[in-house]
N, C-alpha and C positions, 0 to 999 in steps of 0.2 A: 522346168523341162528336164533337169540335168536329172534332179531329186528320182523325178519318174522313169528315166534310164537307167539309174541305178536300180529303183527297185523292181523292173522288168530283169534287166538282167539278174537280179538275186534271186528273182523269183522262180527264175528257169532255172538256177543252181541249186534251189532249195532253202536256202539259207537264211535268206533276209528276213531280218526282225527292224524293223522303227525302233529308234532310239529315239523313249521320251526325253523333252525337252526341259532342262534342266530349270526347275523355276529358282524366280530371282532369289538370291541371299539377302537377309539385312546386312547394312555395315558392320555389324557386331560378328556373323557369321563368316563374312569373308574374312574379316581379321583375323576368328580363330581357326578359319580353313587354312588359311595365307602361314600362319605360324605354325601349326600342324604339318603343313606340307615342308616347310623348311627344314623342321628337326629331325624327319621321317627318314630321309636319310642315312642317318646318323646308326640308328636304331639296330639297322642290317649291318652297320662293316665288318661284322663278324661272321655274314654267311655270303655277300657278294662279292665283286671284286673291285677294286678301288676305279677303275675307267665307269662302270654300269653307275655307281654311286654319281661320279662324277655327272654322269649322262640326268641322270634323275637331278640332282642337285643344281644344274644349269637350267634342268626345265623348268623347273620349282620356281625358280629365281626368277624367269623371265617372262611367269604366270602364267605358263603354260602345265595349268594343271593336270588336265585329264591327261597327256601329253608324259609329265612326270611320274601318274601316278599307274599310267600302264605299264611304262619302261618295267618299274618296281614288280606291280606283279607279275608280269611276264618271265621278269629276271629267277624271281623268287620259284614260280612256278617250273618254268623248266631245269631249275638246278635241286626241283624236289626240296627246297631248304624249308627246315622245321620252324615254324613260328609257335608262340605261347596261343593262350584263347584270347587273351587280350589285346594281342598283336593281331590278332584275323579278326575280330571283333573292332579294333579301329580302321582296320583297313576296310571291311564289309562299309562301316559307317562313311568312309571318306570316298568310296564308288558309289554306293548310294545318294551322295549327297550333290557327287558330279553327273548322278544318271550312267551309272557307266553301269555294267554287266558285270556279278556280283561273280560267275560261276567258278572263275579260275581263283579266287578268294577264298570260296568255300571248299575247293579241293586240294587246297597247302595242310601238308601232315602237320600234326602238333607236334611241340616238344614233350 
C-alpha cells in the first residue's frame, strides 16, 4: 500500500521511475563489491573533504552500500570534481551493480 502512495504521488509530480530490483550477488561478488566499496573512498581525498569521506566510509563499513555509494556521487557531482574514465567507468559499474541510477555518473567532467 505504502509502494502505491509513493508511486501515485510521484506520478502526480512527474517523476517516478521503479527502481529495478537489485538481483542477488554470488558470494564472490559481494566480496568483491564489499572490498571495492571499502577502498573507494580513499580514491577521492584529493577532491572531497575529509567529513563527506568520512560519511561515505562509515556507510561502506556498515554495508550500507547504495547508502555510501550515493553520498559519493552526490558529493563528487555537485562539487563538479574531475574523475579519470576509469574512475566513472568503475563508478557506472558499482550503480549498476546496486541498480541505482547511472545519470549523475555519467555527467562527472573528466580529467
Amino acid at each position: 500500500m505504502l509502494m502505491q502512495v509513493f508511486q501515485v504521488v510521484s506520478l502526480a509530480m512527474g517523476d517516478w521511475q521503479p527502481r529495478p530490483a537489485m538481483p542477488p550477488l554470488t558470494r564472490r561478488q559481494h566480496r568483491e563489491l564489499a572490498q571495492t566499496l571499502r577502498r573507494l573512498p580513499s580514491c577521492y581525498r584529493d577532491r572531497l573533504p575529509q567529513p563527506t569521506l568520512r560519511r561515505v566510509t562509515d556507510a561502506a563499513a556498515a554495508g550500507r552500500w547504495e547508502k555510501a555509494v550515493e553520498l559519493l556521487v552526490s558529493a563528487l557531482h555537485s562539487r563538479a570534481a574531475r574523475v579519470t574514465a576509469a574512475e566513472r567507468n568503475e563508478l557506472r559499474a558499482i550503480v549498476t551493480a546496486l541498480a541505482l541510477p547511472a545519470e549523475r555518473v555519467d555527467a562527472l567532467p573528466l580529467r
